[in-house]
NUFIKOL-630828 format. One line per 8 residues: number of its first residue (from 1); for each residue z, y, x of C-alpha. Coordinates in nm, 3 decimals. Each point is the difference from the previous one (the first is absolute). Example, Ala and Ser with C-alpha at 12.3 -4.5 7.8 and 13.67 -1.06 7.14 Angstrom:
1) 0.780/-0.450/1.230 | -0.066/0.344/0.137
This chain:
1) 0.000/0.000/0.000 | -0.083/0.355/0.158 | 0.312/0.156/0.085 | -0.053/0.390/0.068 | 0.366/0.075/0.089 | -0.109/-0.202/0.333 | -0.320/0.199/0.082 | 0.195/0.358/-0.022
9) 0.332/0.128/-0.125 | -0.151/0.356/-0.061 | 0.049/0.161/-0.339 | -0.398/-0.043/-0.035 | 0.046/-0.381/-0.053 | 0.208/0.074/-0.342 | -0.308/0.036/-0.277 | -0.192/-0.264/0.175
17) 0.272/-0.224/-0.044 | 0.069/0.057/-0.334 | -0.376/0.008/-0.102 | -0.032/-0.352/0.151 | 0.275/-0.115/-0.178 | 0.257/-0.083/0.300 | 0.354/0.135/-0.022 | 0.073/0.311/0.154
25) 0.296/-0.051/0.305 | 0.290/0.269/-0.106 | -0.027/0.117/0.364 | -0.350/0.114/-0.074 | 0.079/0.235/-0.256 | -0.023/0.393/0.091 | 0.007/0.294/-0.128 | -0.349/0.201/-0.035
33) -0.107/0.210/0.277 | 0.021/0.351/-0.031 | -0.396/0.043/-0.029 | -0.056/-0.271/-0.250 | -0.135/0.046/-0.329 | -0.205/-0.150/-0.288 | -0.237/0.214/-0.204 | -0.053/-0.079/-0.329
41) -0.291/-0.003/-0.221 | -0.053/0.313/-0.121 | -0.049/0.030/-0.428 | -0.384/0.129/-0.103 | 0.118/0.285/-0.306 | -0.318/0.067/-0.016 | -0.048/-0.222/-0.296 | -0.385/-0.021/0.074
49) -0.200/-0.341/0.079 | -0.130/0.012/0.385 | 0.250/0.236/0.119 | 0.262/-0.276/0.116 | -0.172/-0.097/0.280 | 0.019/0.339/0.106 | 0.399/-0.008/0.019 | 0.004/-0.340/0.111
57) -0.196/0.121/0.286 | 0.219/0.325/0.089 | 0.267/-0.237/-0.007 | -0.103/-0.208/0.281 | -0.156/0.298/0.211 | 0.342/0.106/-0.010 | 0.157/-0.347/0.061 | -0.271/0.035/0.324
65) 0.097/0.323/0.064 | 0.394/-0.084/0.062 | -0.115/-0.329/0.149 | -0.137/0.192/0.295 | 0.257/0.176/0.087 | 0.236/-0.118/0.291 | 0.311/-0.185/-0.016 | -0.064/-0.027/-0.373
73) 0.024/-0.362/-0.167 | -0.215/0.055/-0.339 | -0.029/-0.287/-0.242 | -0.367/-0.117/-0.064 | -0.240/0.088/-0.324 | 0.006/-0.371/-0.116 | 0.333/-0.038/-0.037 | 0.108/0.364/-0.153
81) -0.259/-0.048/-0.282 | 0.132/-0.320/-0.074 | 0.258/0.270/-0.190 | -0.259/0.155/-0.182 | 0.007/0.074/-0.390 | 0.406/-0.170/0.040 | 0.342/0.153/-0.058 | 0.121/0.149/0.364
89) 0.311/-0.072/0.109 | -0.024/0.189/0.310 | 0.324/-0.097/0.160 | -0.071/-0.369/-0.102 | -0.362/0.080/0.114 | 0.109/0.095/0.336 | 0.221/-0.295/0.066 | -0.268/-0.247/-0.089
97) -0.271/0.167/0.267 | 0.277/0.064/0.238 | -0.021/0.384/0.072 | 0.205/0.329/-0.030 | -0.261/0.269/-0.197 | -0.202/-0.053/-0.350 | -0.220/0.249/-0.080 | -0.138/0.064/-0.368
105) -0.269/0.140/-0.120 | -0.241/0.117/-0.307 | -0.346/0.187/0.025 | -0.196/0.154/-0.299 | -0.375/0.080/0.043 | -0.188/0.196/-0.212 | -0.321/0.198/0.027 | 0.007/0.114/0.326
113) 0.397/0.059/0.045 | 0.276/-0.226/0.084 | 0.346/0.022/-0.053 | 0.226/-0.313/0.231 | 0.371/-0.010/-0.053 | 0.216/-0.230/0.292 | 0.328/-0.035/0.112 | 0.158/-0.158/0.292
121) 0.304/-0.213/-0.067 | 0.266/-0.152/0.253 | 0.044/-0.309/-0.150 | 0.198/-0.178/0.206 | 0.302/0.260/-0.027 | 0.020/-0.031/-0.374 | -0.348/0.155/-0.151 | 0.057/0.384/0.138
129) -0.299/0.233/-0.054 | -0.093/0.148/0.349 | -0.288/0.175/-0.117 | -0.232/0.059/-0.252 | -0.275/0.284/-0.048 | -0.251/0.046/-0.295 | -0.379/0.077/0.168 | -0.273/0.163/-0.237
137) -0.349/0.009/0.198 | -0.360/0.002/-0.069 | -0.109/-0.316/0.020 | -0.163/0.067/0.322 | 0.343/0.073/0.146 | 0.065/-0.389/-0.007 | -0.013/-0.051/0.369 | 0.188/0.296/0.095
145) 0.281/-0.115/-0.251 | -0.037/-0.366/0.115 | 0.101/0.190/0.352 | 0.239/0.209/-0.125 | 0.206/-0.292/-0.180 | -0.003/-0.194/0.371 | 0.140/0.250/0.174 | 0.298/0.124/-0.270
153) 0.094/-0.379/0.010 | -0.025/-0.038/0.416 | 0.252/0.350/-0.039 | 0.272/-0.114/-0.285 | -0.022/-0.339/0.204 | 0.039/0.099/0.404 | 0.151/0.368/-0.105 | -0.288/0.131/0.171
161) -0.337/0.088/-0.014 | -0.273/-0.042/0.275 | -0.351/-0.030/-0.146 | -0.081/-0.157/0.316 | 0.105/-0.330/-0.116 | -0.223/0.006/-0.274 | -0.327/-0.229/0.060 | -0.271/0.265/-0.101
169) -0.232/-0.238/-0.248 | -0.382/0.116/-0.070 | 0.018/0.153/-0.370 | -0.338/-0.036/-0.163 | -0.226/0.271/-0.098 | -0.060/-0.116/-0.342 | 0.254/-0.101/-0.237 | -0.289/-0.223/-0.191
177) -0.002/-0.184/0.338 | 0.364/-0.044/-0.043 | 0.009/-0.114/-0.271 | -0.309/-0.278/0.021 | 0.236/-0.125/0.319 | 0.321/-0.032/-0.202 | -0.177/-0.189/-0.305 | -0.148/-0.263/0.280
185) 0.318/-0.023/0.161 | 0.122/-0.381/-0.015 | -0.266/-0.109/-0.193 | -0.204/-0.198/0.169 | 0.165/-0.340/-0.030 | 0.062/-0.005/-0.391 | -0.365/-0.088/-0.040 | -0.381/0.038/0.077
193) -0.040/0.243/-0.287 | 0.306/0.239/0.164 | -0.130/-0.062/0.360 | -0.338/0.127/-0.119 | 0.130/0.303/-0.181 | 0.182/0.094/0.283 | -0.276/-0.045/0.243 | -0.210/0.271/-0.224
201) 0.283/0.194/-0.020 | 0.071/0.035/0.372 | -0.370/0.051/0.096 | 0.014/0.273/-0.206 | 0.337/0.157/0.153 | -0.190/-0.031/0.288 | -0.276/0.166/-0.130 | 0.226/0.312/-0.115
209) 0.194/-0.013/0.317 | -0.163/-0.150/0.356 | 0.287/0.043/0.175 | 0.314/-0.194/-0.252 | 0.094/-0.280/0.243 | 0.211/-0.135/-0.299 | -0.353/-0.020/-0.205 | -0.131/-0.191/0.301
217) 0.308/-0.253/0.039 | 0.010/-0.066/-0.336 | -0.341/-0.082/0.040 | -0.008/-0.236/0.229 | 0.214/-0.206/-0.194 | -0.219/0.037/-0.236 | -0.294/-0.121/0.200 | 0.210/-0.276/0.126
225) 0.109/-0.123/-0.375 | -0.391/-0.083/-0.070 | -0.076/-0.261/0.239 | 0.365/-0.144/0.070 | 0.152/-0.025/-0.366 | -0.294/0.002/-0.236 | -0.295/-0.118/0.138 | -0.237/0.231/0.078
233) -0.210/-0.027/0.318 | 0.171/-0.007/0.351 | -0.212/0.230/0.135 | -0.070/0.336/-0.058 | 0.393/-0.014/-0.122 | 0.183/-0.123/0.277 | -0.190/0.245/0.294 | 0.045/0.288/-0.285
241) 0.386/-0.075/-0.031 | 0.066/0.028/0.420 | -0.215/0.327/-0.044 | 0.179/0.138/-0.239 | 0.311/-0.049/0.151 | -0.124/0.160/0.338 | -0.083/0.319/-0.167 | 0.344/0.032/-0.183
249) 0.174/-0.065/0.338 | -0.276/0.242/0.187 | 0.074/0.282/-0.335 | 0.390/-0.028/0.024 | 0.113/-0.151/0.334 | 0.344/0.080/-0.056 | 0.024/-0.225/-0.337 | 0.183/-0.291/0.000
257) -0.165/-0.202/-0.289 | -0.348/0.063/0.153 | 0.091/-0.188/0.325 | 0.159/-0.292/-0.231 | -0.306/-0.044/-0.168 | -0.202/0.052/0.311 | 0.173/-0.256/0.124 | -0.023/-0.272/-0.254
265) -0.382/0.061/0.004 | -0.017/-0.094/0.372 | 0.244/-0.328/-0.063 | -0.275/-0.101/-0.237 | -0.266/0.044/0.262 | 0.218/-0.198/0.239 | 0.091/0.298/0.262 | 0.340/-0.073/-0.003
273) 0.095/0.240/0.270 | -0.150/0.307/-0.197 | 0.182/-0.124/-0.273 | 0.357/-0.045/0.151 | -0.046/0.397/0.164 | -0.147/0.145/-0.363 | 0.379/-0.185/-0.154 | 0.173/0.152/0.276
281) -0.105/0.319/-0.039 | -0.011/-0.015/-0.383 | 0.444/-0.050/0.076 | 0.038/0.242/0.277 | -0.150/0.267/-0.210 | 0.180/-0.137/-0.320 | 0.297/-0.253/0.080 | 0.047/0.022/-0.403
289) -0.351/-0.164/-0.041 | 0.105/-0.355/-0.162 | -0.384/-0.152/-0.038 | -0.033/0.118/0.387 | 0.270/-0.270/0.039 | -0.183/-0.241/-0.229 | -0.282/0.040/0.150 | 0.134/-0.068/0.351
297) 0.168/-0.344/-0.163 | -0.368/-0.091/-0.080 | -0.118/0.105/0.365 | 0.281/-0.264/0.144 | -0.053/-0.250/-0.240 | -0.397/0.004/0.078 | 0.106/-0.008/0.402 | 0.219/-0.266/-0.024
305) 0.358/0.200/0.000 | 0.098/-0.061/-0.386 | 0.377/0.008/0.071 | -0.044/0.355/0.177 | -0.200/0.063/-0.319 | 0.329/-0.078/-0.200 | 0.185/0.256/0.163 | -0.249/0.232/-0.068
313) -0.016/-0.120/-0.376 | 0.370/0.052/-0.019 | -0.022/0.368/0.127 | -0.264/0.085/-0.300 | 0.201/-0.135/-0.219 | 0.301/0.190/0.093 | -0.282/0.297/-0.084 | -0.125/-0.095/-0.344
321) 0.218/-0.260/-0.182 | -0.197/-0.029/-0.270 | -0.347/-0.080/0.159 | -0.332/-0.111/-0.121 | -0.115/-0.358/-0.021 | -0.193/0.037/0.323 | 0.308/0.057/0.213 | 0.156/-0.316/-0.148
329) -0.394/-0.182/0.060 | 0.060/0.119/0.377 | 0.371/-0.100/0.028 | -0.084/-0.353/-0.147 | -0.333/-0.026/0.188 | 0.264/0.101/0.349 | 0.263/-0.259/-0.129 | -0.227/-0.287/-0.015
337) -0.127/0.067/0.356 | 0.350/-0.019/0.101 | -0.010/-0.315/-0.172 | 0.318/0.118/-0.259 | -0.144/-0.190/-0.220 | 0.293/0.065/-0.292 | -0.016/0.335/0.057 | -0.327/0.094/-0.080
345) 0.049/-0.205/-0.313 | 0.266/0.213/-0.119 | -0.228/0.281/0.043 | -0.338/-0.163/-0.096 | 0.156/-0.115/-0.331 | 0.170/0.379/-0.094 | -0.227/0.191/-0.323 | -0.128/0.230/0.242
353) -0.212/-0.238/0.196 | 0.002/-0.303/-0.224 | -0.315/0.065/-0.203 | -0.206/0.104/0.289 | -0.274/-0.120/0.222 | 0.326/-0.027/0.216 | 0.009/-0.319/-0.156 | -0.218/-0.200/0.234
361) 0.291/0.129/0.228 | 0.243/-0.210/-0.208 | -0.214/-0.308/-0.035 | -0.022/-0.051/0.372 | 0.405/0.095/0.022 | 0.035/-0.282/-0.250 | -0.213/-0.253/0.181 | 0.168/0.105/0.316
369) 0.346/-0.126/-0.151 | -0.173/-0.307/-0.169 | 0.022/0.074/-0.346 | -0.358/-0.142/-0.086 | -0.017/0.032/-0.360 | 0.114/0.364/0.018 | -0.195/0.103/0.253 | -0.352/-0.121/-0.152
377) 0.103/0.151/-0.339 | 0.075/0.358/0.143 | -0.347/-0.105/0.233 | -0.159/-0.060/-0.340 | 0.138/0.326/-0.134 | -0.166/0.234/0.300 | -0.300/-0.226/-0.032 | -0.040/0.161/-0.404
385) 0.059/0.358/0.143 | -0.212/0.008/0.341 | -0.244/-0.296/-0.075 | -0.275/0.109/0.274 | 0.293/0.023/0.236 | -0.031/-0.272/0.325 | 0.235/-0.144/0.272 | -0.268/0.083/0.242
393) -0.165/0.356/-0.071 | 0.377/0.092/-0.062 | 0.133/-0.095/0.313 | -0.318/0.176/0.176 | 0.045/0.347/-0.175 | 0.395/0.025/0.136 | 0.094/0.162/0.327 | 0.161/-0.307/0.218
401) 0.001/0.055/0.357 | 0.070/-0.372/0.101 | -0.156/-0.294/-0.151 | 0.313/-0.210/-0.052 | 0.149/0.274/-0.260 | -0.293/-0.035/-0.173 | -0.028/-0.378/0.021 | 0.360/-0.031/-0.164
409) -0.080/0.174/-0.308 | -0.347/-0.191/-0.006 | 0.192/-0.314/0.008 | 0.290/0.141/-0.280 | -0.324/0.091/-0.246 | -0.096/-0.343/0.020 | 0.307/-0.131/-0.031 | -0.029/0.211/-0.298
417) -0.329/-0.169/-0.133 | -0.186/0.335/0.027 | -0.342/-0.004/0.015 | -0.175/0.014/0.347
């Protein structure tokens, strides 16, 4: 059974313990550090279809924003809008993500003005308001609010203001542009239709703005959706996916998610060196950058090094308690390499991950521990979702650097009774 308390007794090991479902050693628990905070969904009054995405996204640029700055420890989007549309506890709120500050918020956008109401709230010393400031704008005052809202928090948190700190992030020229990124933001796994949409929609962000690195990150996600999740031609997609993810890094050098995703293009294309210094520098410009982490548990897992991935793993988790599916695809994927076989049940079988095409995952974790007639029904199962999908052409589209790590999951599909 993996045992975190035994790769690190630092406070960062708490949520990953608890989200994998071990007990958490009294000894571990701390109190919050002084820079630590959570920021919650902020509520859309704007009452109008298509303008949530709109406060979903100033929500995370601000989430970024905080996320950037040093010697902060900023909880991750995933796991704050797991809260969303729910009564807030913020004290009980607080405790669960394991940090000091909450802060609240509420935007209203009509015509072209904007009216965003938040307040900053020391949770962890009994729910005391430590500031809060109403800001009415034109809505093409978003940015320099988004800004403005960083640096009051940086102040009522450190007792002192030094804009300095503040990572300077590109602000697009058009708020259409904006707002095509925010709508294609996260989209592009939920289905071919969505990845499609947001494929238009980001070419045309691009259009309206050539120089919105986030347009062209997004992108390349997009790009490398098509031929890796639903089927669309390898090539132009894949070459168009590294390219895209060039430019963004080339547009904003100093962004953290644009070296992440730089980097997991060039793990796909097997430059595994590229890829580890795009992660690295993806943390050292953002330590707070939990799918940097995740990302870097792939890398190892691909090179052979799946129990260094598991530190990693635990680290992210720490970061965003609530995750996506993916991170628990990448944590099972890592746990099977490390042959904990039980463990990556535990996680394979949870509702996040369970009806996915994760599930091939499971059937070889099953036929790994010998349980036969499970593992060719859940084999059966991922057979009726991916049925063009073969051992072989698999295996040759994933990143392994040594033949043996790919030879041991082309045995454990068999096993499996996938098809070669």
């Amino acid at each position: 059974m993996t045992n975190f308390s035994d790769i690190s007794a630092d406070p960062l090991y708490l949520t990953a313990l608890a989200s994998l479902g071990a007990s958490v050693p009294a000894k571990l628990m701390a109190v919050p550090s002084k820079g630590s905070i959570a920021v919650l969904p902020f509520v859309d009054m704007s009452g109008e279809a298509g303008h949530e995405h709109f406060t979903d996204g100033l929500t995370e640029d601000i989430i970024t924003d905080l996320s950037n700055v040093p010697g902060f420890f900023v909880i991750a989007r995933n796991s704050v809008f797991a809260y969303k549309g729910k009564p807030t506890d913020v004290r009980q709120i607080a405790h669960d993500l394991g940090v000091k500050y909450i802060l609240e918020g509420s935007a209203r956008r009509s015509g072209q003005r904007l009216r965003i109401n938040v307040q900053l709230i020391d949770a962890a010393e009994g729910g005391a308001h430590v500031w809060a400031e109403r800001f009415d704008r034109d809505l093409s005052d978003i940015f320099t609010v988004q800004d403005e809202v960083t640096l009051r928090i940086v102040e009522a948190i450190t007792g002192k203001l030094n804009a300095d700190t503040i990572f300077e992030r590109y602000h697009p020229t058009s708020i259409e542009a904006y707002d095509l990124v925010q709508r294609a933001n996260g989209i592009f796994h939920t289905s071919q239709a969505a990845n499609n949409q947001a494929y238009i929609d980001l070419e045309r962000a691009i259009e309206l703005d050539p120089n919105y690195a986030a347009a062209y990150r997004q992108l390349a996600w997009a790009q490398h959706f098509r031929w890796s999740q639903w089927g669309e031609p390898e090539e132009p997609f894949r070459s168009l996916s590294l390219m895209s993810a060039q430019k963004a890094v080339a547009l904003a050098p100093q962004d953290s998610i644009a070296h992440g995703v730089l980097g997991h293009m060039f793990m796909m294309e097997r430059r595994w060196e590229e890829a580890s210094a795009c992660f690295k520098e993806s943390l050292r410009l953002n330590p707070n950058n939990a799918n940097a982490l995740v990302f870097t548990c792939d890398l190892l897992n691909y090179t052979g090094k799946p129990k260094d991935g598991l530190a990693m793993m635990a680290k992210a988790l720490r970061i965003n308690p609530n995750p996506p599916a993916w991170y628990h695809w990448v944590l099972s994927e890592a746990m099977v390499a490390a042959r904990q076989f039980e463990d990556a049940l535990n996680i394979l079988k949870r509702e996040q991950v369970y009806n996915t095409l994760a599930r091939r995952v499971l059937a070889a974790t099953l036929a790994l521990l010998g349980r036969d007639v499970e593992a060719k029904r859940e084999g059966e199962a991922f057979q009726a979702m991916a049925p063009n999908w073969r051992i072989g052409a698999f295996i040759a589209s994933q990143p392994f650097q040594h033949q043996k790590d790919a030879d041991f999951w082309i045995d454990a599909y068999r096993l499996a009774g996938l098809p070669e």
